[in-house]
N, C-alpha and C positions, 0 to 999 in steps of 0.2 A: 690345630689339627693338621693343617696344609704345611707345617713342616713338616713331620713326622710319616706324609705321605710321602711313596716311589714318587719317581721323575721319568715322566715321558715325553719323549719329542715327537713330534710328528713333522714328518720334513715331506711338503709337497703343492705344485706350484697350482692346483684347483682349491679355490678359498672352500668351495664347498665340502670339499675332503676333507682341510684342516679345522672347520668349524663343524662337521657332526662328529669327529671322532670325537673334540676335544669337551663335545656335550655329554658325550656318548661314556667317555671314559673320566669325566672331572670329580665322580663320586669315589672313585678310586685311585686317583693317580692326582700328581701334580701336571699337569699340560702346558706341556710350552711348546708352541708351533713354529714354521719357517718353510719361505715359497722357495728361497734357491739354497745354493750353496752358501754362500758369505754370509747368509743369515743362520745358517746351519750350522757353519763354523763357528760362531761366536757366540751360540749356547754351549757348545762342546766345549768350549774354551773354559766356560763360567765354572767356578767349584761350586758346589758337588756337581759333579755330570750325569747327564741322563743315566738313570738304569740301563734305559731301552730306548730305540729310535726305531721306528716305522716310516721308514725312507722310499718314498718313491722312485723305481727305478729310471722312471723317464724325469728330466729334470732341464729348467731351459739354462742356459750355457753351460752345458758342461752336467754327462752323465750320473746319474745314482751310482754307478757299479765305480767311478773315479771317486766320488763322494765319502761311498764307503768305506774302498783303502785310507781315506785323510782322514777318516771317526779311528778306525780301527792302528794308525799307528798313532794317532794321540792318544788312546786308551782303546787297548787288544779286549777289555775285557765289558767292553760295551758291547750289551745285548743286541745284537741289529735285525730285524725283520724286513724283507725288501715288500714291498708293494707295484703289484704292477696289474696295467688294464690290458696288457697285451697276450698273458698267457703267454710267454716264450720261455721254452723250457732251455735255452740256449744259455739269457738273461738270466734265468734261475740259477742254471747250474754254476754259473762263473760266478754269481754273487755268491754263493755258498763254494765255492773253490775262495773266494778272497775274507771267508769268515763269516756270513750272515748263517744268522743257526735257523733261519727257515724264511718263507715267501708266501704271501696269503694274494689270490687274488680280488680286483674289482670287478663287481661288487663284495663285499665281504659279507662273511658269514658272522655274524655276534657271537655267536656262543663260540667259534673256532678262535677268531680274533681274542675273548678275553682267554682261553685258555693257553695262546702260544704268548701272550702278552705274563701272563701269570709265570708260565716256567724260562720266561724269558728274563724275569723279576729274579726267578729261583736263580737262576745261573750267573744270574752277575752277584746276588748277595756270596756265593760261593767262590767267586773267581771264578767262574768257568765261562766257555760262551758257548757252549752246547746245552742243549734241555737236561732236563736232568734222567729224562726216560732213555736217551740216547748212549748217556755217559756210562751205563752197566757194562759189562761184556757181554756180546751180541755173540750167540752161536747157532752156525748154520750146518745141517747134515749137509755132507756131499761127499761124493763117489770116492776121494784119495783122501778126506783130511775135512775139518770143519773148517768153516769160516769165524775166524774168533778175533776176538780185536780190541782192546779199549785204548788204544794211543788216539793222539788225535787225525792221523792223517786216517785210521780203521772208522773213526766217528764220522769223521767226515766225510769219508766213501759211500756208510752207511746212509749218512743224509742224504746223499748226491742220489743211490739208489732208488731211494725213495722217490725222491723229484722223478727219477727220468722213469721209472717204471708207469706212472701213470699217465703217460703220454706214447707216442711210437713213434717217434724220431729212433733214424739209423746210430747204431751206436758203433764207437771202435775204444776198443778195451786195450790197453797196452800197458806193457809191466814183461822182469824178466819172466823164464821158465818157472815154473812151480810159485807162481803167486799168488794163483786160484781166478785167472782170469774166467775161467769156467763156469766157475763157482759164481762169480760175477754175473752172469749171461745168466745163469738158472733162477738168482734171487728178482734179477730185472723180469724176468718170464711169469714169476710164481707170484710177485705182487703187483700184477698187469692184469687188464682187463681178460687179457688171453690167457689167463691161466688154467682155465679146463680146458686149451688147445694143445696142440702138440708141441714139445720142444725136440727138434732135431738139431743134433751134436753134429759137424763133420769137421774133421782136420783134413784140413787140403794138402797136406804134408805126406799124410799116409796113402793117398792115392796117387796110383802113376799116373803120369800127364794124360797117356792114353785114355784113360778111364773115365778122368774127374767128370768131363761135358756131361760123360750120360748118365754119373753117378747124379750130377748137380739137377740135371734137367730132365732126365730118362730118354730111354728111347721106343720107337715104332718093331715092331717084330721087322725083321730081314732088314734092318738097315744098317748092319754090317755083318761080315761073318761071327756065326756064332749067335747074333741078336734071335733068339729062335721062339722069344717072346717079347711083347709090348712089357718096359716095367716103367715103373712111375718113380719118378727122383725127385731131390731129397727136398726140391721145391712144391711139390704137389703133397709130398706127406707131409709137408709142415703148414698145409693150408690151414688159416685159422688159427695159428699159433704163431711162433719164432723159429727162425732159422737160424742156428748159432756156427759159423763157420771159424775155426781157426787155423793159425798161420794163414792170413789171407794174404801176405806176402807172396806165397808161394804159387799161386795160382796164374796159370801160364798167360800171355799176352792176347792169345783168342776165346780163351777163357772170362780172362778181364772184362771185354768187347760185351758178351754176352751178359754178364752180371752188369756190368752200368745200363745194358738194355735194360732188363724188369727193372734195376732202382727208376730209371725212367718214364717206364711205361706199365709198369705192374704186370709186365708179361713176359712169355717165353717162347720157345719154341723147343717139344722135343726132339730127339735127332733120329732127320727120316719124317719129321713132321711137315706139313706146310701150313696147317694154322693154327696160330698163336692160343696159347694156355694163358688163364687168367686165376690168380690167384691173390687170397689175403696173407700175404707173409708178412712180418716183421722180421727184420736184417740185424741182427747184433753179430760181427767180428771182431778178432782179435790178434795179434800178433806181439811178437818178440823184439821185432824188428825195427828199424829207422824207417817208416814208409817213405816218411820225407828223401832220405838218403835214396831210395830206391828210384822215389819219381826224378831224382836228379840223374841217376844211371842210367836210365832210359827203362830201366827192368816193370816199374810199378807206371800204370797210368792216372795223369795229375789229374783228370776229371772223373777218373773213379777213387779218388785218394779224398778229393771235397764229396764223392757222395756216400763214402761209408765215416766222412768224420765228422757229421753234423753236430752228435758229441762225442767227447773224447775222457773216458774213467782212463787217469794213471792209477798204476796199484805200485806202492811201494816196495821197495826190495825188504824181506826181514833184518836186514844189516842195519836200516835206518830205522826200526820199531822195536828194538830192542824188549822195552815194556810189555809185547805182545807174547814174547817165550814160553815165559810161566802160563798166562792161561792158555794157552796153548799146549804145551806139556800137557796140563792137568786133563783138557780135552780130550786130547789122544791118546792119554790113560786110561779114563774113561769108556770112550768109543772103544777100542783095542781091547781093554784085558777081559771082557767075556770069550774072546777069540782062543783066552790060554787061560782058562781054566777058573774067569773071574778073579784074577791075583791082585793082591793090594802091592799097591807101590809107592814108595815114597822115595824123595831124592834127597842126600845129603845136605845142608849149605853149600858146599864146598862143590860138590857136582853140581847143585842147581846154578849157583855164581858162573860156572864154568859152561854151563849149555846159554846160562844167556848172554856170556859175553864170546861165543864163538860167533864168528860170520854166517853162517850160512848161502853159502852158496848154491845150492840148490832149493833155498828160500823153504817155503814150508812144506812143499813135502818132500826135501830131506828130512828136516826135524820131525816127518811121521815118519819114516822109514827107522832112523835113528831109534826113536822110540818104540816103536814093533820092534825089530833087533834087542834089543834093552831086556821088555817083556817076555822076546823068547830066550833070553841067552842067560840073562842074569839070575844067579842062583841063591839071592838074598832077598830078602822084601826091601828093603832100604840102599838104595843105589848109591854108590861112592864113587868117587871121582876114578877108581879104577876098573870100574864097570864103564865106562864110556869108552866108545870108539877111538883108537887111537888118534882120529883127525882130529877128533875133539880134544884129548887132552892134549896134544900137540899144537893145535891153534889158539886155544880158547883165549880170549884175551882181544886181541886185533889180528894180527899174523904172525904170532909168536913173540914179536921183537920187545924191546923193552918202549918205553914212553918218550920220547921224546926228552923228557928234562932228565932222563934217566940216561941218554946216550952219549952225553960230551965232556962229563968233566965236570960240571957249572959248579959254582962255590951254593952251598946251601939254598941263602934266600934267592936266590935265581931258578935255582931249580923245583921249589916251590913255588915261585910267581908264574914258571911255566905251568909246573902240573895244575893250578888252581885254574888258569887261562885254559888247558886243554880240556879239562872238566867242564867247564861252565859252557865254553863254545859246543863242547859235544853237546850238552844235555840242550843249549837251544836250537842247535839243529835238530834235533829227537823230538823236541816239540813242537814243531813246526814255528819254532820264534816268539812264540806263548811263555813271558817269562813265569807267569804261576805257575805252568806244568813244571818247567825247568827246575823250578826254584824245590818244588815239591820231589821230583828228581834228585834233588842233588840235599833233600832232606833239613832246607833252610829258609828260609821267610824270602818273603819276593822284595822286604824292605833290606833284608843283607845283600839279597842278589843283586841287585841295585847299585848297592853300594859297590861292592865287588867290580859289577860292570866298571862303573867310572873312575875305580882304582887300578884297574886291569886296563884301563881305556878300549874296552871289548865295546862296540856300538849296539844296537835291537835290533843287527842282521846277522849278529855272531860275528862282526868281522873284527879282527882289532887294528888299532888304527895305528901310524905311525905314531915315533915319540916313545915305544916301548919298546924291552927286546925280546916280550913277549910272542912268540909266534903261533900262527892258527892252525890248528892240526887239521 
């Protein structure tokens, strides 16, 4: 019977931890235990490998969240669950930025523990190391465009969300124009404790420098010309809720001054006032920008830069999620065509290949605007490659140009070993290094891709190594 049972590890350096779990779960699971790392390691090593580890993230020489990257490059598709007694949502998010598909705290909950433990089982017999509830396409209404996503860097977002929503640490969101940083701020807001509170929006962009103080904090009647009434800013309407500011880059240097005040003191002052407002906000910003860059220009101040990045959501450009196009299309077909008239739409192969291997440079909502355009202009049900925008069929591809192994000349098998090399490298970058997704990408077993890798001399960062005259796109 104890062969044909899953394998679980339980890695953590209180005996008493690894001895009720390993009671708790032996009717189910195979249980093999370990107090540090080197003991950790040398089950992982053993064939067959755990299913699942339940790793503590605090660990004596040498952290859980190190532990984890050394599970996770011997085998990506080891289930990992962090354990921690500290409740740091800091500790969570970055184990789940380095692959763990979730975090239970101590004490634990039984019934939560065997259920994340369960689809934790499901995702490794799968290849995958997300749950399996996560792995659907996740779609969110919002104001320009849904939030849709089944790549894994969109899963992973989604995970992160989750974590930092149920806590109220200051968040900073960062990703180009049109990546739904927004969008991001409203999901965190809507599955928070705060979500029958206010969410106020502001871009610090669209208001003149003059304004922003009293927009941010309000002002006293007569405390400047014009002030001909007391009004309340956008810190007092959001008592009780979240305050979501974007381009927080832009926010002038006396400005700044005032915003690391309340991060510091939960308080305010509005202008013309002499005593201080006290309120419940939550801080979520976002920006486009390098703040890093900025605090080195002298422009951004570095102790307001550590106090709105306690955490840090990157959101990916659509260039690098390619996989995300399609449901996305389908979305904003969807959401859109009751606008014109409820039309059915459908997109060629040949067009659909072509909107998802355009760039995107104005990330996703171009690709909504694209498609409104599309629904209002095209005069077929069935969209063809010359229904698209000219950028579109002019780009579609990378930037027009041909491939690499397409532009020099190369005798045949050369230029096949490249294109095979530019394939396989794109598709692990696309999966964030995950060679199952890759391998499923590029519509071939992870045991060829494999192969391929060590034929290609491509390493498990995408990089290829010397010794070939293969090069990396």
């Amino acid at each position: 019977m104890e062969g044909s049972l899953k394998r679980i590890l339980v890695i953590d350096d209180e005996e008493s931890v690894r001895t009720s779990l390993a009671l708790l779960l032996k009717d189910t699971y195979h249980v093999d235990t370990a107090s540090n790392a080197e003991e950790a390691l040398a089950h992982v090593h053993r064939e067959p490998h755990p299913d699942a580890v339940l790793l503590d993230i605090l660990l004596p020489g040498g952290d859980g969240l190190s532990l984890l990257k050394q599970i996770r490059d011997l085998d990506p598709n080891i289930s990992v669950i962090m354990l921690t007694g500290a409740g740091s949502v800091r500790g969570a998010v970055q184990a789940m930025q380095l692959g763990a598909i979730n975090y239970l705290n101590k004490p634990f909950d039984i019934g939560e523990l065997k259920e994340v433990l369960a689809n934790a089982v499901i995702a490794r017999r799968e290849g995958q190391e997300t749950m399996t509830r996560n792995t659907r396409v996740v779609t969110v209404d919002a104001d320009f465009g849904p939030m849709v996503g089944k790549s894994a860097a969109m899963v992973n977002l989604f995970n992160q969300v989750d974590i930092i929503a149920s806590r109220d640490s200051t968040v900073l969101i960062t990703g180009e124009s049109g990546t739904g940083k927004e969008l991001v701020a409203r999901q965190i807001h809507s599955r928070s404790s705060r979500k029958n509170g206010p969410f106020i929006a502001l871009n610090c962009a669209s208001i003149p420098e003059s304004l922003i103080e009293s927009e941010l904090f309000g002002h006293e009647k007569g405390a400047f010309t014009h002030a001909v009434e007391r009004r309340l800013g956008q810190f007092e309407l959001a008592d009780g809720g979240t305050l979501f500011l974007d381009e927080i880059g832009e926010l002038s240097p006396a400005v700044q001054v005032k915003l690391l005040r309340f991060l510091q003191e939960q308080e305010f002052y509005r202008v013309g006032r002499s005593k201080p407002i006290r309120v419940d906000v939550r801080i979520v910003t976002a920006t486009n920008k390098d703040l890093e860059q900025l605090v080195r220009q002298g422009t951004f101040r570095q102790d307001l830069f550590y106090r709105i990045n306690v955490i840090n959501l990157t959101l990916a450009p659509l260039r690098d999620r390619h996989e995300d196009v399609e449901p996305l299309i389908n979305n904003f077909v969807a959401r859109l065509a009751r606008q014109y008239g409820d039309r059915a739409l459908s997109f060629s192969p040949e067009a659909r290949e072509m909107l998802v291997s355009y760039n995107w440079p104005g990330n996703v909502r171009e690709l909504g605007n694209v498609v409104e355009s599309i629904l209002a202009l095209c005069p077929h049900t069935v969209v063809t490659e010359g229904d698209l925008p000219k950028k579109v069929r002019e780009r579609g591809g990378t930037d027009g140009s041909l491939p690499q192994s397409f532009a020099s000349g190369l005798a045949f098998e050369e230029a096949e070993r490249m294109f095979e090399t530019e394939m396989i490298v794109k598709a692990l970058k696309r999966a964030n290094f995950v060679q199952v997704r890759a391998a499923e990408m590029l519509g071939i077993s992870r045991r060829i891709l494999k192969y391929k890798m060590d034929k290609l001399k491509i390493n498990e960062r995408g990089e290829v190594l010397s010794g070939t005259s293969s090069r990396d796109s």
